[in-house]
NUVO-835640 format. One record per residue (C-alpha): residue in one letter; x, y, z. Coordinates in Angstrom, 1 decimal. Each point is the difference from the previous one (the first is absolute). Last residue first. Layout:
<rs>
+------+--------+--------+--------+
: code :      x :      y :      z :
+------+--------+--------+--------+
:    A :      X :      Y :      Z :
...
+------+--------+--------+--------+
</rs>
This chain:
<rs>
+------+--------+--------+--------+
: code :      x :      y :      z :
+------+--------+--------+--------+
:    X :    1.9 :   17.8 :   24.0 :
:    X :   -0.5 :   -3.1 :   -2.3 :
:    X :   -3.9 :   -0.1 :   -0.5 :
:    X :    0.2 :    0.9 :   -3.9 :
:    X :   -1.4 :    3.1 :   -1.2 :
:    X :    2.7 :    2.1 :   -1.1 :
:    X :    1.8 :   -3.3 :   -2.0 :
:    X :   -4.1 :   -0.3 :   -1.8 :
:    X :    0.7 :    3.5 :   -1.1 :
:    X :    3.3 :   -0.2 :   -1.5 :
:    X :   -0.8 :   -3.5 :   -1.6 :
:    X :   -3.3 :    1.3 :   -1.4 :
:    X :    1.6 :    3.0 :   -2.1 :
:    X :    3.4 :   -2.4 :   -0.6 :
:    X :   -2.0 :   -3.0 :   -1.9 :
:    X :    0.0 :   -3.1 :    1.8 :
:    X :    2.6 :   -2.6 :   -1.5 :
:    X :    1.8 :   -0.1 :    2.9 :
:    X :   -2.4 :   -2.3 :    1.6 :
:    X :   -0.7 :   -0.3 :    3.7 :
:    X :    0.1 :   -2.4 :    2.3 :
:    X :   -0.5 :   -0.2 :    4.0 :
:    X :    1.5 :   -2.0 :    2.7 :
:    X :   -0.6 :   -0.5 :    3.8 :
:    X :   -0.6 :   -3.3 :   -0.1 :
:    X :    2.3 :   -2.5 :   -2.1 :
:    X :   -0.4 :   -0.2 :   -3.6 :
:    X :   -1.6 :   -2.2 :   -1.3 :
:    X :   -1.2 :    1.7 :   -3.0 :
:    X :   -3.6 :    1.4 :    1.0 :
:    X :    1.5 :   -0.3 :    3.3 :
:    X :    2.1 :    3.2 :   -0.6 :
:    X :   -3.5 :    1.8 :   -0.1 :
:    X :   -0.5 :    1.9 :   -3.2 :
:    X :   -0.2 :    3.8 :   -0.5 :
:    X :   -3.1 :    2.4 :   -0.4 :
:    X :    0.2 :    3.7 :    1.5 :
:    X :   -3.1 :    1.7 :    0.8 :
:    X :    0.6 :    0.9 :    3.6 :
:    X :   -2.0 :   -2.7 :    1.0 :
:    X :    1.7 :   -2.5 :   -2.5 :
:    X :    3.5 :    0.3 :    1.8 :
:    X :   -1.6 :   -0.9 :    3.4 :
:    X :   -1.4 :   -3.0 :   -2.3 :
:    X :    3.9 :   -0.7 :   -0.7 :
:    X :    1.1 :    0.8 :    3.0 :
:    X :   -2.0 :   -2.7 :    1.9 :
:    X :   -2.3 :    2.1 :    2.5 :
:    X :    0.4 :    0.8 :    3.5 :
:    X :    1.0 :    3.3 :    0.1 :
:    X :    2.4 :   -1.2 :   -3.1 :
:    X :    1.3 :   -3.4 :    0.2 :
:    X :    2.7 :   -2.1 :   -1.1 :
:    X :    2.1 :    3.3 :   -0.3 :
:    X :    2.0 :   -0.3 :   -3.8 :
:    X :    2.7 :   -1.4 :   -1.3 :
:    X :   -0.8 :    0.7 :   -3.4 :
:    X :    0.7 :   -2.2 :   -3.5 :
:    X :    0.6 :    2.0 :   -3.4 :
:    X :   -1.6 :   -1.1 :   -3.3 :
:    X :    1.0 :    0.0 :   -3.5 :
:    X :    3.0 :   -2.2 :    0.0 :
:    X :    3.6 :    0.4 :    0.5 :
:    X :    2.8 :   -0.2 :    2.7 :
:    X :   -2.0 :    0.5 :    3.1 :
:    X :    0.9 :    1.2 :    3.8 :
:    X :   -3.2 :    0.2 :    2.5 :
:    X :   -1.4 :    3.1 :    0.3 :
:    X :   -0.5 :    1.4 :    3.8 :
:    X :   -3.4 :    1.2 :    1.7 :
:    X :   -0.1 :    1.8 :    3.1 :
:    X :    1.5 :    3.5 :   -1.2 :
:    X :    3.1 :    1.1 :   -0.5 :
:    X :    0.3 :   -0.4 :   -3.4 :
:    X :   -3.4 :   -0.8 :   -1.3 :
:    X :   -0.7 :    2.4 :   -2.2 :
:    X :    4.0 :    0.4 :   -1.5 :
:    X :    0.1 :   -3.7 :   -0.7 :
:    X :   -3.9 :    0.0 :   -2.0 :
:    X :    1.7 :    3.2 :   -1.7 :
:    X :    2.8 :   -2.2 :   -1.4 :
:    X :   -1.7 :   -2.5 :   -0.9 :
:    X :   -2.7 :    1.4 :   -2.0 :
:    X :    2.9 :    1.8 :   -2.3 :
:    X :    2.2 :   -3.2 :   -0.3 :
:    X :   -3.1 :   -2.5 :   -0.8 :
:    X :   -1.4 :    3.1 :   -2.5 :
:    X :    3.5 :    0.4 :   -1.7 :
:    X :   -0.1 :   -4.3 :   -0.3 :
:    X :   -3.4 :    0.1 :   -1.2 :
:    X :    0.8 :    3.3 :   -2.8 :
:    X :    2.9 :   -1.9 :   -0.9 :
:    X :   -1.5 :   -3.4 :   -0.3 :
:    X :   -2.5 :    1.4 :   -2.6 :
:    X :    2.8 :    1.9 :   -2.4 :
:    X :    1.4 :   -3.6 :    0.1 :
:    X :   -2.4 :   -2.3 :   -1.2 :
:    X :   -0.2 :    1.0 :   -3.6 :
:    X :    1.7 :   -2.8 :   -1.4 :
:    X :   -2.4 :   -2.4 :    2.0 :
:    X :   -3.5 :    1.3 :   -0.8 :
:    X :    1.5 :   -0.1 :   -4.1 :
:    X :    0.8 :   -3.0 :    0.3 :
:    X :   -3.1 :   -1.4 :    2.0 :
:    X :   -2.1 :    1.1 :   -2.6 :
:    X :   -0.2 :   -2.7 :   -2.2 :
:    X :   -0.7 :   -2.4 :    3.4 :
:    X :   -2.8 :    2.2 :    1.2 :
:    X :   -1.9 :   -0.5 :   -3.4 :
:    X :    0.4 :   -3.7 :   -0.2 :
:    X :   -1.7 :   -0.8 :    3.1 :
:    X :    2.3 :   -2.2 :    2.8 :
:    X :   -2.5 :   -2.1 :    1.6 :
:    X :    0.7 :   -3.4 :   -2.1 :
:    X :   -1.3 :   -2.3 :    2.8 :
:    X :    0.8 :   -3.3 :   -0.5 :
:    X :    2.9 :    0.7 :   -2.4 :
:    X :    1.6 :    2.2 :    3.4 :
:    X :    0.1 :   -3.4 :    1.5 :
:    X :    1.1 :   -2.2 :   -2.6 :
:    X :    3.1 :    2.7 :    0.1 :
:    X :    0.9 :   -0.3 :    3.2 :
:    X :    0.6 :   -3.3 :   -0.4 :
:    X :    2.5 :    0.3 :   -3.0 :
:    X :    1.5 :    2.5 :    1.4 :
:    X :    0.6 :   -1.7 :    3.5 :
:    X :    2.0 :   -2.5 :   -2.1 :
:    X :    2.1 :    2.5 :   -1.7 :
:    X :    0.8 :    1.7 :    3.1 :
:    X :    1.0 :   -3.9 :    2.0 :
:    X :    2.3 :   -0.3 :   -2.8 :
:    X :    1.5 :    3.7 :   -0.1 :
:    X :    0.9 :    0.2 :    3.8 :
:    X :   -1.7 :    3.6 :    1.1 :
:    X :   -2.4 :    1.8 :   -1.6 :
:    X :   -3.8 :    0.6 :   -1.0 :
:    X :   -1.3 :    3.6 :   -1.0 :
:    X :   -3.7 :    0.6 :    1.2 :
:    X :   -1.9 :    2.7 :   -1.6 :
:    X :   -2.7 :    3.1 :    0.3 :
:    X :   -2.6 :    1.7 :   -2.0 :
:    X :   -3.0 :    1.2 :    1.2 :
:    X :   -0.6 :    3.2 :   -1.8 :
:    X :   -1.9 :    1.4 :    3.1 :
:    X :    3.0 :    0.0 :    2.2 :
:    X :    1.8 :    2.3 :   -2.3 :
:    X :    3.2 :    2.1 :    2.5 :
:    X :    2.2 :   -1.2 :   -3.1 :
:    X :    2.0 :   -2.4 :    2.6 :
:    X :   -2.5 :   -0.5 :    2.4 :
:    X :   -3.0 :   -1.1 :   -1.5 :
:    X :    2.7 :   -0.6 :   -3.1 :
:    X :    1.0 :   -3.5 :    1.4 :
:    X :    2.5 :   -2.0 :    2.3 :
:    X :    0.1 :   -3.7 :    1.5 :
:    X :    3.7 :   -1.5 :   -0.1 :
:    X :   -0.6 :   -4.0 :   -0.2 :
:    X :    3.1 :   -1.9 :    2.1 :
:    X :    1.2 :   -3.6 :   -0.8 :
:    X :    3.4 :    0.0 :    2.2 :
:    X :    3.4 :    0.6 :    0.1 :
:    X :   -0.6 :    3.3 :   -1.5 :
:    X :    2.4 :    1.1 :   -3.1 :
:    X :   -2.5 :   -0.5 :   -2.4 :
:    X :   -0.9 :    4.0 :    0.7 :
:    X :   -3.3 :    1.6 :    0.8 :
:    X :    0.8 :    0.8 :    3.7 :
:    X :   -0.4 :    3.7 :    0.0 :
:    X :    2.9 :    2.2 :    0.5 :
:    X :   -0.7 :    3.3 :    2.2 :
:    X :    0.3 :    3.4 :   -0.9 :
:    X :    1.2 :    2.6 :    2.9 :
:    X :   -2.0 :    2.9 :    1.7 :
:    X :   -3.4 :   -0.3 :    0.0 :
:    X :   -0.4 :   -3.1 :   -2.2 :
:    X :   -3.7 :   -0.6 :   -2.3 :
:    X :    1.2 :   -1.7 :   -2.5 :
:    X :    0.0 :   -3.4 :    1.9 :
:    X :   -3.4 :    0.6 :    1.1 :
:    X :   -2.1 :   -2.8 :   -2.3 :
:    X :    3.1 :   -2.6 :    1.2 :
:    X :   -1.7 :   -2.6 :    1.5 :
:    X :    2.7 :   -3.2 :    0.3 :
:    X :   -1.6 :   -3.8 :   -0.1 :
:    X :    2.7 :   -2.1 :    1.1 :
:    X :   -0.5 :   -3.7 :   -0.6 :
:    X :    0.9 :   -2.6 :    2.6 :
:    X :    2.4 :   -3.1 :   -0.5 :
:    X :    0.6 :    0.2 :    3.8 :
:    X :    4.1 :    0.6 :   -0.1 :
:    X :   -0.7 :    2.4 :   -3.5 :
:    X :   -2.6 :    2.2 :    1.8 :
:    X :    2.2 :    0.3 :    2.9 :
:    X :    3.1 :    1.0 :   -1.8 :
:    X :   -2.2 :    2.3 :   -2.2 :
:    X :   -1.6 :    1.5 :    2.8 :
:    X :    3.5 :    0.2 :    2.1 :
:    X :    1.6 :    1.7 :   -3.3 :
:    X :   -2.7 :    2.6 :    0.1 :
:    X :    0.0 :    0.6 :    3.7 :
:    X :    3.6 :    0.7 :   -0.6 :
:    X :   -0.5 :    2.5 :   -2.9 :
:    X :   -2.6 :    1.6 :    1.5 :
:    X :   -3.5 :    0.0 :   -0.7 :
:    X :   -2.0 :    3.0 :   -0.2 :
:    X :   -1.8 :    1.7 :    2.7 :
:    X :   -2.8 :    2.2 :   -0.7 :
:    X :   -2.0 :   -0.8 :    3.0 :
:    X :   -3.6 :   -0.1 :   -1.7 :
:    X :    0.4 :   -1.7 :   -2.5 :
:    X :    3.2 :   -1.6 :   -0.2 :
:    X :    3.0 :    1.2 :   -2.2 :
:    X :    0.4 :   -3.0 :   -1.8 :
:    X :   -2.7 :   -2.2 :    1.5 :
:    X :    1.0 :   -3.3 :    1.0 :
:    X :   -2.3 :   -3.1 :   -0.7 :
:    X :    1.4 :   -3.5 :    1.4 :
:    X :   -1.0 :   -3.3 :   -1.7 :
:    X :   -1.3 :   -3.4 :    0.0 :
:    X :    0.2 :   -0.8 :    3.4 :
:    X :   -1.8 :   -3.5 :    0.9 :
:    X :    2.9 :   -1.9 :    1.1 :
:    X :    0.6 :    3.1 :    3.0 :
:    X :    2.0 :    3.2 :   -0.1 :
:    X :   -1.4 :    2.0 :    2.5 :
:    X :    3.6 :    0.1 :    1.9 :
:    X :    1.6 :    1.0 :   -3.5 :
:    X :   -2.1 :    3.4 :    0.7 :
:    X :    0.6 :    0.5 :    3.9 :
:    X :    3.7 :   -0.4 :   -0.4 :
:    X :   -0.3 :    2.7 :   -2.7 :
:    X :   -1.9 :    2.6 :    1.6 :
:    X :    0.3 :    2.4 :   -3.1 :
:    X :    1.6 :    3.3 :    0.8 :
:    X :   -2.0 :    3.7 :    0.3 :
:    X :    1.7 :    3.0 :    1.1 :
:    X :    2.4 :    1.2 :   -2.8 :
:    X :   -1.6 :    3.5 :   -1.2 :
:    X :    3.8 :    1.6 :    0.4 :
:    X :   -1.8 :    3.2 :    1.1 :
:    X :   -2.4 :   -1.8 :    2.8 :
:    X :    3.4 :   -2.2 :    1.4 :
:    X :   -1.9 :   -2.6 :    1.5 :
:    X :    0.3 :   -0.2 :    4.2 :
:    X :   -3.4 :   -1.9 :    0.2 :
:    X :    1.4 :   -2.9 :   -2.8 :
:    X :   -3.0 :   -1.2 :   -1.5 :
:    X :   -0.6 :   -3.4 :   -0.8 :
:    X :   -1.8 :   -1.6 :   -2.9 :
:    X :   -1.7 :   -3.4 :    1.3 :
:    X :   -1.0 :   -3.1 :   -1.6 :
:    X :   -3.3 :   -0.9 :   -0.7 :
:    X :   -2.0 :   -2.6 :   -1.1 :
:    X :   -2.5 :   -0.2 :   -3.5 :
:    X :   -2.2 :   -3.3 :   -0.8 :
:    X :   -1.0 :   -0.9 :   -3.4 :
:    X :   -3.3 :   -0.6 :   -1.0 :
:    X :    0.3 :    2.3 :   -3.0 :
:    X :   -2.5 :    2.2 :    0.9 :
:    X :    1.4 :    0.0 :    3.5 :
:    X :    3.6 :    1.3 :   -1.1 :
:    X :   -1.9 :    2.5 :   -2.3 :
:    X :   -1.8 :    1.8 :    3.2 :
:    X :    3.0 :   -0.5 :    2.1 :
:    X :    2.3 :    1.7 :   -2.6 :
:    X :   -1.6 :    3.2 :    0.2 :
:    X :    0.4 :    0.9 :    3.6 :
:    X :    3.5 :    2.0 :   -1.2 :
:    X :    2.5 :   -0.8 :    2.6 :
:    X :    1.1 :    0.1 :    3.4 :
:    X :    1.0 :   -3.0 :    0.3 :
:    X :    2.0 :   -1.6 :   -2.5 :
:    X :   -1.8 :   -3.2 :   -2.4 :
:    X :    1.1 :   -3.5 :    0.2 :
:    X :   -2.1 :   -2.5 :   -2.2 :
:    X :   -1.9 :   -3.0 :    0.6 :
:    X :   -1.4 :   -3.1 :   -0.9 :
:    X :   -3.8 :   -0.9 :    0.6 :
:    X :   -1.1 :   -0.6 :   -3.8 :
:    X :    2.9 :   -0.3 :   -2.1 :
:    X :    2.4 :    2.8 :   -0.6 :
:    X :    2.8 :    1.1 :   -2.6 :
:    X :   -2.0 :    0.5 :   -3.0 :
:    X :   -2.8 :    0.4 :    1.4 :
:    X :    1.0 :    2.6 :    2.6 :
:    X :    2.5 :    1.4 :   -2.3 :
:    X :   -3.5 :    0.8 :   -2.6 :
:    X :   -1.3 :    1.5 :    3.3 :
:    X :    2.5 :    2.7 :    0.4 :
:    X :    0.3 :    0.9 :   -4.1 :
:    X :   -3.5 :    0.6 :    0.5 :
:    X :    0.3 :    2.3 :    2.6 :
:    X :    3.2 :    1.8 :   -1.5 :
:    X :   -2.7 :    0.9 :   -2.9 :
:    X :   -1.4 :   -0.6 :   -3.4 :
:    X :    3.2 :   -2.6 :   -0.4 :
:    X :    2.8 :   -0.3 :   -2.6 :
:    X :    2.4 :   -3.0 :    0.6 :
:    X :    3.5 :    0.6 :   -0.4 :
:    X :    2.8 :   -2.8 :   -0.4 :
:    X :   -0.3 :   -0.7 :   -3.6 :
:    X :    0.8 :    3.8 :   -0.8 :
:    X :    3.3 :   -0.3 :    1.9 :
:    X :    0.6 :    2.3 :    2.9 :
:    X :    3.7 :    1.7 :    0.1 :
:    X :    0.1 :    2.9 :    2.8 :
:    X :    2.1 :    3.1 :    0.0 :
:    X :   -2.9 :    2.4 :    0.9 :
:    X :   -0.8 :    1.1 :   -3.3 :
:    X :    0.2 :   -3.9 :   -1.3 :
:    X :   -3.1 :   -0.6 :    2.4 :
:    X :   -1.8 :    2.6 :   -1.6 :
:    X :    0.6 :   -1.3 :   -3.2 :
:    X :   -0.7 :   -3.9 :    0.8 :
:    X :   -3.7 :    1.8 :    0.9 :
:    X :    0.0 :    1.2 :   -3.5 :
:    X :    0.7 :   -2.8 :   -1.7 :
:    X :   -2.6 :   -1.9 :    2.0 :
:    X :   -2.3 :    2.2 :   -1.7 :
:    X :    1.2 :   -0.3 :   -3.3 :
:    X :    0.1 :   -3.7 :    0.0 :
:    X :   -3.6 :   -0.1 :    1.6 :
:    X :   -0.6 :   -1.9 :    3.0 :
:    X :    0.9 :   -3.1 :    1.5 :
:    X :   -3.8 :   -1.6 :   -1.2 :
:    X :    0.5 :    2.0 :   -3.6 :
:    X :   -3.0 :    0.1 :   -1.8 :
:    X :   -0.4 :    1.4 :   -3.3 :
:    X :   -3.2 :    1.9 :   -0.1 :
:    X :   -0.4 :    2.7 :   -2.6 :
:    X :   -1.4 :    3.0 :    1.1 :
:    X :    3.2 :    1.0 :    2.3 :
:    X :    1.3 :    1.0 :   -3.6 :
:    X :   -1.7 :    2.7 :   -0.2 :
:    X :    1.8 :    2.0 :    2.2 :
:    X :   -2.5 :    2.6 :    2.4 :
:    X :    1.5 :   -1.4 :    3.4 :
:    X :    3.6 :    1.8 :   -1.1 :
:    X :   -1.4 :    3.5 :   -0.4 :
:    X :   -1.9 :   -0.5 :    3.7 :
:    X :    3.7 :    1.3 :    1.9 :
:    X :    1.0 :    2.9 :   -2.4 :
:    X :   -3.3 :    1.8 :    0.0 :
:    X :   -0.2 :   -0.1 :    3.6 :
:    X :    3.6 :    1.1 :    0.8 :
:    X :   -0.7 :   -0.5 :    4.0 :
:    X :    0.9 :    2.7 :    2.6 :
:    X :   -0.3 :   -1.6 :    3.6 :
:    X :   -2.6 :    1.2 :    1.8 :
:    X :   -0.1 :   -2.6 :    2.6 :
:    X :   -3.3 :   -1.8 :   -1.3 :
:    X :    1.4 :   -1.9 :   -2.8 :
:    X :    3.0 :   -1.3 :    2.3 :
:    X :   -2.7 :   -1.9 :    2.3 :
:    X :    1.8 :    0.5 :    3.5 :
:    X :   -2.0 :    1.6 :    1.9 :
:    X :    0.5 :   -0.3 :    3.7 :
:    X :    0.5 :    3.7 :    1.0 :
:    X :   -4.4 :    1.0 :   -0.3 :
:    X :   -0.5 :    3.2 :    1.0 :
:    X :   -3.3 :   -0.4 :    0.8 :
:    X :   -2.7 :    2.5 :    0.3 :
:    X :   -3.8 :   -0.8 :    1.1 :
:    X :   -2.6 :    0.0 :   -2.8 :
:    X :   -2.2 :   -2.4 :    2.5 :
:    X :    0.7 :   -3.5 :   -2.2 :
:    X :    3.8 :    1.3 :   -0.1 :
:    X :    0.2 :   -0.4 :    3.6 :
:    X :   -2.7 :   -3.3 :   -0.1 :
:    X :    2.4 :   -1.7 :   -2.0 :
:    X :    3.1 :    0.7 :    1.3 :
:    X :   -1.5 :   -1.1 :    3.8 :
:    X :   -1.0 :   -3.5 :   -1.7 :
:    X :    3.7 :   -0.4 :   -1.4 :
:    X :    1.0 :    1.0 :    3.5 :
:    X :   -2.3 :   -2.4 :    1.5 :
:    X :    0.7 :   -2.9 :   -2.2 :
:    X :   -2.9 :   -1.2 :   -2.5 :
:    X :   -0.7 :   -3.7 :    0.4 :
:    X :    0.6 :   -2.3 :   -2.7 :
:    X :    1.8 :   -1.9 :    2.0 :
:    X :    1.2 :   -2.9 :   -2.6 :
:    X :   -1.5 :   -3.6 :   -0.7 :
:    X :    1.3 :    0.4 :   -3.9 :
:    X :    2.1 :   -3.3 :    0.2 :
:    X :   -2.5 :   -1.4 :    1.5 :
:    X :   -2.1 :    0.1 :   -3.4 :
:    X :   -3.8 :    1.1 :    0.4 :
:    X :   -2.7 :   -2.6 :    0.9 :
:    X :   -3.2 :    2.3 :   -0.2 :
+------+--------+--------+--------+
</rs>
């Protein structure tokens, strides 16, 4: 069969991801400190409260909206007002997910073969939707400062030489994530001026990720979803992370910047989400009432994040493995040994029945593991005993 290039991946099964399997195959116990999936933390959902709003009957009667319904989009203009931020209704575009709101920028802003600037390390995710959409990813570098101040959490800066250097005629865009995943850095105010300087000098869009931004350790941090930029930038965000609902598939992208080349990009982006028409009627009514009740689940995530890191400090103080510092964000990354009587830490890790993810799996550099603060507190104190640190 003639399949697509653009799906020629490995589909071959990594050895930890094989080793996994064939643990929980024989019964064998994991503690497993990489999940992430809010629903399967522990976290106390209102059950009753959260389906009321899929039950309306008006979600019957289809009245198609390509930017999304005026309620909905009401309600994501809300949120953004709680944090001091004016988005108009014409500048958000609702979207089933942050993916899709990723590859509609690629089409919008890319043709087959041009590229766009992504950090490393990173979430893997964007390769996959980058090569979907024939468009061709490079990376620029996040740096981090070996003497970092732990307790201030300011380690990681944006190799900025290194990202305009990358600049060529066929960049279309830089992505930043605000905090990253997994280093939990957010963007500073300089490095924010520089992006929007250097965006602006290159006539480049700025595509912001900001699905952690409520998720601080110790201070709040202002997003980018203001017409003040001197550039055209998108702000990503949704209720995966925001309501702690990754199953209701509901997320957005809010357009700013200068106002003429906004309204233009509107129109655009708007013929695009007309072709496809993924948002479903029923998750759009109850985004409202998902959003307005937001904060009683970001308490207990942000009370776990604190908890979980402080007893993930106090294991490995002392010992052979160091955190690295972080501002926000649901995981933590490790210094760790490179190897462990031989074996890569993270699959030394897995024979003592302990499951976190090689560095590499973000490119990180070696000698890195990740784990997410998200685990629930039972399996995050016993996992910590386990670990190959001492």
């Amino acid at each position: 069969m003639n399949f697509s290039q653009r799906t020629n991946w490995n589909l071959t099964e990594n050895a930890l991801t094989a080793a996994v399997r064939a643990r929980r195959a024989a019964g064998q116990p994991l503690l497993d400190l990489t999940v992430s999936n809010p629903t399967s933390c522990g976290f106390d959902y209102d059950v009753a409260a959260l389906l009321a709003p899929l039950s309306n009957g008006a979600a019957l009667h289809y009245e198609p909206d390509p930017l999304g319904m005026t309620s909905a989009r009401e309600a994501v203009a809300r949120y953004y007002r709680d944090v001091g931020a004016i988005v108009s209704l014409d500048h958000l575009c609702l979207t089933t997910s942050t993916s899709e709101a990723y590859s509609f920028l690629f089409r919008l802003l890319c043709n087959a073969g041009d590229e766009v600037l992504v950090a490393r390390p990173s979430y893997p995710l964007f390769d996959f939707i980058a090569k979907l959409d024939h468009v061709r990813l490079r990376e620029y570098p996040l740096l981090y400062d070996p003497n970092a101040d732990i307790a201030s959490g300011q380690g990681w800066s944006i190799d900025l030489h290194m990202l305009e250097e990358l600049i060529t005629p066929r960049t279309r865009a830089i992505i930043v994530v605000h905090p990253n995943n997994p280093t939990g850095n957010f963007i500073s105010p300089s490095e924010r001026e520089a992006l929007g300087s250097m965006c602006s000098k290159h006539s480049l869009a700025l595509i912001v990720d900001e699905v952690f931004l409520d998720y601080y350790l110790e201070v709040s941090q202002p997003g980018f979803a203001t017409d003040e930029l001197q550039c055209l930038t998108f702000v990503l965000s949704g209720i995966s992370k925001i309501c702690g609902l990754p199953q209701m598939k509901a997320s957005w992208i809010a357009a700013c910047g200068p106002q003429p080349v906004v309204r233009e990009t509107m129109q655009r982006l708007e013929i695009i989400a007309d072709t496809f028409l993924s948002m479903n009627a029923p998750v759009q009514f109850a985004l409202p009432t998902w959003l307005a009740a937001r904060q009683e689940f970001q308490q207990q995530v942000r009370s776990r994040m604190s908890s979980n890191l402080m007893l993930l400090d106090d294991r490995i103080g002392g010992t052979a493995a160091q955190r690295l510092a972080m501002q926000g964000g649901w995981t933590a990354v490790l210094r760790v040994p490179r190897t462990i009587d031989g074996k890569e830490f993270a699959e030394a890790a897995l024979d003592r029945g302990v499951l976190v993810q090689p560095g590499e799996f973000y490119g990180l550099d070696d000698g890195r593991a990740v784990v997410s603060l998200l685990t629930p507190p039972e399996i995050w104190i016993a996992g910590l005993k386990l670990l190959p640190v001492d």
